[in-house]
C-alpha positions, 0 to 999 in steps of 0.5 A: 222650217228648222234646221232639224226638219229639214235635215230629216226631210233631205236625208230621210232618216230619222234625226236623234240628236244635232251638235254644232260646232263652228261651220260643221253639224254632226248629226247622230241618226240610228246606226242602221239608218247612216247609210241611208243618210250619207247617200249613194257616194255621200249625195244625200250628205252633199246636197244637204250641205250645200243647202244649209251652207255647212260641213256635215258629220253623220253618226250612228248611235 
């Protein structure tokens, strides 16, 4: 499974577009989907870091 799915799988948002950048990922999903992605205190955004190892950045496009 990439990167991509399981970010959509843990987040439950759809994903638009991925950026990498050093050890962080931004990832753009529909600006009425962000606080779906970020989670309840930002869990959803926390569990999938520790998962992938990396700092992520959600934004809304």
């Amino acid at each position: 499974m990439d990167v991509k799915e399981h970010l959509r799988k843990m987040l439950r948002v759809e994903i638009l577009e991925i950026e990498y950048k050093d050890d962080e990922i931004i990832v753009y999903v529909p600006k009425d989907q962000v606080k779906i992605a970020v989670g309840s205190g930002g869990t959803a955004v926390k569990a999938a870091e520790l998962v992938l190892g990396k700092r992520i950045e959600v934004k809304g496009r």
